[in-house]
C-alpha positions as CSV (number, residue, x, y, z in Angstrom):
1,X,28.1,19.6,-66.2
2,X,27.9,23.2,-64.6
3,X,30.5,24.5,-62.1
4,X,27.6,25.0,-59.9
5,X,26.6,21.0,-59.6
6,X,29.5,20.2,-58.7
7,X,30.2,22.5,-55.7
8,X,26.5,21.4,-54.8
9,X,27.7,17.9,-55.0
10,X,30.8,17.9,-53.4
11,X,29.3,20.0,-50.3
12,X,26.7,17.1,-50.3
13,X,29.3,14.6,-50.0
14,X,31.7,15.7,-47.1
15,X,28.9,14.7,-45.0
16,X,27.5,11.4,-44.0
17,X,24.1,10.6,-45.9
18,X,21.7,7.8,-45.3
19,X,22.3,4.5,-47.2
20,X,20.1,3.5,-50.2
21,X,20.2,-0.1,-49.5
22,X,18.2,-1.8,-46.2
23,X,21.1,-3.9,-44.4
24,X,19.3,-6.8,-42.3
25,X,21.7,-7.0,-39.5
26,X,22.0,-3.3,-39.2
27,X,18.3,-3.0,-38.7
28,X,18.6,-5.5,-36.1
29,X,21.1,-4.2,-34.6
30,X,19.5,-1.1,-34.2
31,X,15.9,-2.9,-32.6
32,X,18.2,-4.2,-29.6
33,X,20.3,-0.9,-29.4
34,X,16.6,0.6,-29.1
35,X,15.1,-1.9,-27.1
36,X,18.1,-2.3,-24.7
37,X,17.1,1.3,-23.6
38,X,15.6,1.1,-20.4
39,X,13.3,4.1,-20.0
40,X,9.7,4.9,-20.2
41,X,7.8,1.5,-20.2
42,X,10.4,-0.2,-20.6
43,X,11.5,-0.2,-17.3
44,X,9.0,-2.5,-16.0
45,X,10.4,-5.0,-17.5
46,X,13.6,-4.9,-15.8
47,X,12.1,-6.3,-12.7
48,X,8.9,-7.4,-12.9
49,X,8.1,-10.7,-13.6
50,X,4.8,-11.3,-16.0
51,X,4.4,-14.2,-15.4
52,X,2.8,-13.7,-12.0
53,X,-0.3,-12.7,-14.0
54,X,-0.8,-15.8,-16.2
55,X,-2.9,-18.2,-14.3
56,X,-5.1,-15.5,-13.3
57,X,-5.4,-14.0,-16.5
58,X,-6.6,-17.4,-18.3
59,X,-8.5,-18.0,-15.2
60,X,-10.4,-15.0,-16.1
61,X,-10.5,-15.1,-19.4
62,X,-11.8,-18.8,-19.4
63,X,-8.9,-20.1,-21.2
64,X,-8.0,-23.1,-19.5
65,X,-11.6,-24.4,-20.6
66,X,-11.7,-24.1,-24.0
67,X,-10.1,-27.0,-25.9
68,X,-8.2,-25.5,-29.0
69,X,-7.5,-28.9,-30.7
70,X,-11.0,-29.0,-31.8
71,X,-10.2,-25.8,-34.0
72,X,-10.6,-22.1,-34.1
73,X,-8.1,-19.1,-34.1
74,X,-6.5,-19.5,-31.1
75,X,-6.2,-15.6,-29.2
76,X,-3.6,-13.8,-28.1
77,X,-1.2,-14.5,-25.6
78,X,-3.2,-13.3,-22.4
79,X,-0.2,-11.9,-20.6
80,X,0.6,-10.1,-24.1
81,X,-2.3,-8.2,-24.4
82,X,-2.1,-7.1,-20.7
83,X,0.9,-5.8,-21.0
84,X,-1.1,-3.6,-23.4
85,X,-3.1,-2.4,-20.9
86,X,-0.4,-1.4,-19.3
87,X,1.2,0.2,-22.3
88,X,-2.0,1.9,-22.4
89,X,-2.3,3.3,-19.2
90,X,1.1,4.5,-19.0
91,X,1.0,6.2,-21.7
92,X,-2.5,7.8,-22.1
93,X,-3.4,5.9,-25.4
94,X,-6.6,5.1,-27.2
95,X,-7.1,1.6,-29.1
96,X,-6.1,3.0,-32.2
97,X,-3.6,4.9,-30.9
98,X,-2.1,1.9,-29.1
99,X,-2.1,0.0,-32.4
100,X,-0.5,2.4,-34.2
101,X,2.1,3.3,-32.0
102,X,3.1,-0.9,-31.4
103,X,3.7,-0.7,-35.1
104,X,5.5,2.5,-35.3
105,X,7.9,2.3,-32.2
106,X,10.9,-0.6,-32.0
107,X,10.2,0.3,-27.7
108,X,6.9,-0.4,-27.6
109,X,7.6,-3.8,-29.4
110,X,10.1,-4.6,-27.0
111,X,8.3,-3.9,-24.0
112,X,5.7,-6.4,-25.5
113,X,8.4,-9.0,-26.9
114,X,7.6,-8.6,-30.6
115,X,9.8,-8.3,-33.6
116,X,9.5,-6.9,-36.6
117,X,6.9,-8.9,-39.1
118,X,5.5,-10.5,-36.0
119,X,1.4,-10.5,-35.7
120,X,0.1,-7.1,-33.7
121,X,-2.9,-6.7,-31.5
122,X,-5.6,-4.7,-33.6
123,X,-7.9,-1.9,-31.9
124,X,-10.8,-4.2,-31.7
125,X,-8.9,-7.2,-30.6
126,X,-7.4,-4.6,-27.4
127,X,-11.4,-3.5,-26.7
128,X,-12.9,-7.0,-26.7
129,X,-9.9,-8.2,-24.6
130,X,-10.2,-5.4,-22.3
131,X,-14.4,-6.2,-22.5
132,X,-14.1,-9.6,-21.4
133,X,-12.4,-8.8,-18.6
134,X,-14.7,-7.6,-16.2
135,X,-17.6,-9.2,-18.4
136,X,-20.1,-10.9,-16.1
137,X,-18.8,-9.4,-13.4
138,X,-15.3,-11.2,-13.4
139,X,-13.8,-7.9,-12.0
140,X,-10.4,-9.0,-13.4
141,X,-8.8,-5.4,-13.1
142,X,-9.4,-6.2,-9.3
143,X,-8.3,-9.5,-9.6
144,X,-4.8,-8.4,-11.0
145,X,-4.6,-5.3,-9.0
146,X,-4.7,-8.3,-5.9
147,X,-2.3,-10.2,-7.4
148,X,0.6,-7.5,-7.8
149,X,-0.3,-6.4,-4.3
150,X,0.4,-9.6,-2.6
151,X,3.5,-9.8,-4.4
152,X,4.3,-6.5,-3.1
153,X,3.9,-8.1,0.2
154,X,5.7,-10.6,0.1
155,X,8.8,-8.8,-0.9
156,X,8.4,-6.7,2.1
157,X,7.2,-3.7,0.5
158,X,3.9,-2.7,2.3
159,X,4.3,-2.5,5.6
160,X,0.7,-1.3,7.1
161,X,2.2,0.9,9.8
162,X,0.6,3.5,8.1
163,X,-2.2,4.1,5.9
164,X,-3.1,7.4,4.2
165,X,-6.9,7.3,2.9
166,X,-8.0,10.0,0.4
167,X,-9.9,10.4,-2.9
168,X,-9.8,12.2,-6.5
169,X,-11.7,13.1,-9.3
170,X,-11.6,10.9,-12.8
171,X,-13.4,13.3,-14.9
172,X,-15.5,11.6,-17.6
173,X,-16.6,13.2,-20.9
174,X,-18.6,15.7,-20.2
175,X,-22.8,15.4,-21.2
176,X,-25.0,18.2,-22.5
177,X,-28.6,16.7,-21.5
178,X,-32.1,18.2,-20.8
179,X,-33.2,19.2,-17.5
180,X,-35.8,16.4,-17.7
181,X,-33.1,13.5,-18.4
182,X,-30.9,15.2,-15.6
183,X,-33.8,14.8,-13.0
184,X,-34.4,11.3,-14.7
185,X,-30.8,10.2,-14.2
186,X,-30.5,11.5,-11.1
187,X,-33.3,9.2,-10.1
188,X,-31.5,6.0,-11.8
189,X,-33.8,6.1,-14.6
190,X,-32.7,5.7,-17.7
191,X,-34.2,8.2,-20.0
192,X,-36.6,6.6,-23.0
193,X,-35.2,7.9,-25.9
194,X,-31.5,6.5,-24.6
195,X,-32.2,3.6,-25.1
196,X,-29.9,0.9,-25.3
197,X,-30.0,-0.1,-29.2
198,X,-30.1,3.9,-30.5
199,X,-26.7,5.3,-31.5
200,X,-27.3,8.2,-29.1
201,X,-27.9,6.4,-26.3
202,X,-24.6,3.9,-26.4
203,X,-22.6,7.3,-26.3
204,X,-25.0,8.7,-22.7
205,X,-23.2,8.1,-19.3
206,X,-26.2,7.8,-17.0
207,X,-23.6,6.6,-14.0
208,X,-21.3,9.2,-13.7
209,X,-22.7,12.7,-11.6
210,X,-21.7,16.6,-11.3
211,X,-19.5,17.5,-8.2
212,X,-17.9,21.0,-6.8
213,X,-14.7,21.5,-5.0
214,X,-13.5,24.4,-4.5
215,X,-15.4,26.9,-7.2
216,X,-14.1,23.9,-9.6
217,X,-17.0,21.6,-10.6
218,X,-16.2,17.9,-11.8
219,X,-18.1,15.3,-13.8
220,X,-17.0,12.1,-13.6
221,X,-16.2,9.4,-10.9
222,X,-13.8,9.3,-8.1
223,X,-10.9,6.9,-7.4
224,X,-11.1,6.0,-3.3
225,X,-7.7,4.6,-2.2
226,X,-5.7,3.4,0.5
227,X,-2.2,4.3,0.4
228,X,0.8,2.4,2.1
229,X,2.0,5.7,4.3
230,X,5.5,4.4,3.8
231,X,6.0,3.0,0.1
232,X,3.4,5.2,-0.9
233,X,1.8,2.2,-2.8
234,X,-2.2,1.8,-3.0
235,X,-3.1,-1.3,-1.0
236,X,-7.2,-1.0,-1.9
237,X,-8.9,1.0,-3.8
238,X,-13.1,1.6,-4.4
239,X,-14.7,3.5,-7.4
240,X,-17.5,5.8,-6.8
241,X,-19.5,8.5,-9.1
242,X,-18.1,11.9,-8.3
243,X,-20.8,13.6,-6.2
244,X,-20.6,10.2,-3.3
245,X,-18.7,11.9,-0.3
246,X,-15.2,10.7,0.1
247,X,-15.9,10.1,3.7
248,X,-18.6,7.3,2.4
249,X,-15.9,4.7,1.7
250,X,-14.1,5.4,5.0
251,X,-14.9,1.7,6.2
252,X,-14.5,-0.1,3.0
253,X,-11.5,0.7,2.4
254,X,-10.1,0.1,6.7
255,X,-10.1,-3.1,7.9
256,X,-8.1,-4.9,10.9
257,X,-5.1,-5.3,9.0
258,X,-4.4,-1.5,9.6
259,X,-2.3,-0.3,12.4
260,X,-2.9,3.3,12.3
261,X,-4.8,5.6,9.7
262,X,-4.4,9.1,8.4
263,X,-7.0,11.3,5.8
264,X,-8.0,14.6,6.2
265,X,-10.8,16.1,7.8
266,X,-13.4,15.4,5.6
267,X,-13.0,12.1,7.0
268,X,-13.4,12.8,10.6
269,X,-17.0,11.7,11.8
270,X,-18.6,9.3,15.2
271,X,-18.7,6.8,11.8
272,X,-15.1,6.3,11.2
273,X,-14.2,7.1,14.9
274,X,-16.0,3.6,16.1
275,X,-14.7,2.1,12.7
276,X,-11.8,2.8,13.8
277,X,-11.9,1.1,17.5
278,X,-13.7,-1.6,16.0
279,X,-10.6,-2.1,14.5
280,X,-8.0,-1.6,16.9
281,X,-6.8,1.2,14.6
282,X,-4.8,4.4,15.8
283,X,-7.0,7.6,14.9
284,X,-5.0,9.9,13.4
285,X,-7.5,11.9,10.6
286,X,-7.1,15.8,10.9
287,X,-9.1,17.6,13.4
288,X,-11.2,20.4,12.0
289,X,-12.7,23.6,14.0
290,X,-16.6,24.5,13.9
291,X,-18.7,27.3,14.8
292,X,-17.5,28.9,17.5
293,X,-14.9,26.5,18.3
294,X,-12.0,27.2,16.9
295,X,-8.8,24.8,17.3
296,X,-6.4,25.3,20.3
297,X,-2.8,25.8,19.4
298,X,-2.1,21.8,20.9
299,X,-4.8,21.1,17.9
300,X,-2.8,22.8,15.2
301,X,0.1,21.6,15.9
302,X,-0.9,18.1,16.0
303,X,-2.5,19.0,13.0
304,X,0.9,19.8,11.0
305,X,2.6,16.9,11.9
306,X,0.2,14.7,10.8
307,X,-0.3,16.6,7.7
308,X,3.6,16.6,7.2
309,X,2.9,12.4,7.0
310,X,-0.4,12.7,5.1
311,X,0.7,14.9,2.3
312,X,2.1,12.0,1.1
313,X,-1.1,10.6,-0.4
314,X,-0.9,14.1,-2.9
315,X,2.3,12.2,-4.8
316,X,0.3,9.2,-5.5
317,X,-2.4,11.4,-7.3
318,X,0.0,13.7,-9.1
319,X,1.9,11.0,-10.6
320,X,-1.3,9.8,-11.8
321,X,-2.2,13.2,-13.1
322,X,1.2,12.9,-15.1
323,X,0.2,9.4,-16.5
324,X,-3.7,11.1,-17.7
325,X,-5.0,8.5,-15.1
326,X,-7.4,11.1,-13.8
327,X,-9.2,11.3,-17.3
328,X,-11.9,8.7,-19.2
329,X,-12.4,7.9,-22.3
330,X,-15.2,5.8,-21.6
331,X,-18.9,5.7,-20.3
332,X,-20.4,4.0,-17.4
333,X,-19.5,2.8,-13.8
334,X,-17.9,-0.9,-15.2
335,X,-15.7,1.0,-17.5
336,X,-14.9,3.2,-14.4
337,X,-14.1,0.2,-12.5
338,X,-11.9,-0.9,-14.9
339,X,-10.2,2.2,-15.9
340,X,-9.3,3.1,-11.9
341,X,-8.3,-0.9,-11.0
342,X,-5.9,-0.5,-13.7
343,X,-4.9,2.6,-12.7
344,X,-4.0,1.6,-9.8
345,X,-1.6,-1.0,-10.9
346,X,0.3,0.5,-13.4
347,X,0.9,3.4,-10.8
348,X,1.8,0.7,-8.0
349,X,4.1,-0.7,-11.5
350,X,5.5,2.4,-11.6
351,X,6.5,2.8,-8.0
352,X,8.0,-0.6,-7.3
353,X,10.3,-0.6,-10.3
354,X,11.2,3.4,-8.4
355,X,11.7,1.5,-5.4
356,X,13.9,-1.2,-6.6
357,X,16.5,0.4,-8.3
């Protein structure tokens, strides 16, 4: 044996080295130490209570119609693979990538309540689940969005003395098309050799549209929603392809449940003025100048302060941003639905477990 392996060797060993053997309790021991961890995802949990979602979620699904005794694979627990969703959506992740990151983090698992060796949602599994929701028009991303929001209610946290009203881009993946099938599509025709059954044409968004804002254009859809002025929680929401004005779904998203509203000035027309009174609602959208009438100094003033309150609205879409909310990895305007109703709820997730502790 050389003088130089054993000075290797004994360096080695003054330090501490990883041990050969698997121990069963120190594996476990190190899932809870992991899983006790509350941050990321992980922090829903602490005070949210899943459960809320299961009767709606087999009402959806169809669930409670289907007798299992007369045999068949039985599916996945319901509320399981909507927490997947959420997983999803707060973290940015594909199918696959959700799959593969369930099985590679001891968090993830423990958001979902799984343990090692335990069966795992599969990418296909988490698209047809996530298919059959709003199949047939079920609109279940709406239906759970709904759900949370009366909750939120309940508890006291949306207040309606205040609601902020603005829109953003959710940019879509971007296609490289003939001017012919761009005139086509822009008439809501479908062009012939997209159709439905070619390879091609599964991968062609003929919903979404080109939009420009500032120098910047966009293509895509656009998430209209009505924000709680003091929570800063969405209480409504509509989905829209990007070039529809965000003025358009001024009244669908009001109603008479609203004490006083505030957007900016694209929203300022005789339209959401009588909306507005129709709806005993305090007008408080920002005044805008026009040709040769500028606003007085009373005007701009008023216009700070209310844009001091309104600003607010920004945080809701920057948090989003920060969650890759404002991105699609999917074609068409029910994917788009989906995509923005679940959006929506792991943001107003995100906020009330903020707001809690």
């Amino acid at each position: 044996m050389s003088l130089v392996y054993v000075r290797q060797t004994a360096r080695y060993l003054k330090y501490r080295k990883p041990s050969a053997e698997v121990d069963f309790y120190s594996m476990m021991s190190h899932q809870q130490t992991v899983t006790q961890t509350l941050r990321g995802i992980n922090k829903l949990n602490e005070v949210i209570d899943w459960e809320m979602f299961r009767e709606e979620l087999e009402s959806i699904m169809g669930y409670g119609k289907r007798d299992w005794s007369k045999g068949g694979r039985p599916p996945y627990d319901p509320v399981l693979m909507f927490k997947v969703l959420v997983l999803q959506k707060y973290h940015g992740l594909s199918d696959e990538q959700s799959e593969t990151q369930i099985r590679d983090r001891l968090s993830f698992m423990g958001f979902l309540g799984l343990h090692l060796g335990d069966a795992i949602p599969d990418a296909r599994t988490i698209w047809d689940f996530k298919q059959a929701l709003e199949r047939e028009g079920r609109e279940g991303s709406r239906r759970l969005f709904k759900q949370f929001e009366r909750k939120l209610t309940e508890v006291g946290m949306i207040g309606r003395e205040g609601s902020m009203v603005d829109a953003s881009f959710v940019e879509a993946p971007r296609q490289r098309n003939s001017r012919e099938e761009n005139a086509q599509i822009k008439e809501r025709k479908r062009p012939k050799r997209y159709g439905q059954a070619s390879a091609k044409g599964r991968q062609k968004d003929c919903d979404a549209r080109w939009a420009k804002k500032n120098g910047q254009r966009y293509y895509g859809y656009k998430n209209h929603v009505k924000v709680d002025a003091k929570s800063k929680l969405v209480m409504d929401f509509e989905t829209t392809a990007a070039n529809v004005h965000d003025s358009q779904m001024f009244n669908e998203l009001v109603d008479e449940k609203d004490e006083a509203v505030l957007a900016d000035s694209a929203y300022l027309s005789e339209s959401a003025r009588e909306h507005l009174l129709k709806c005993d609602c305090e007008d408080f959208i920002q005044l805008k100048s026009y040709r040769n009438r500028p606003l007085s100094e009373a005007q701009k003033r008023t216009n700070k302060l209310r844009s001091r309150i309104r600003v607010r609205v920004e945080h809701v879409f920057g948090r989003m941003s920060q969650l890759a909310m404002d991105r699609l990895r999917t074609i068409g305007m029910v994917r788009a639905r989906q995509h923005n109703g679940l959006s929506n709820l792991v943001y107003n997730m995100d906020r009330y477990v903020y707001l809690m502790r």
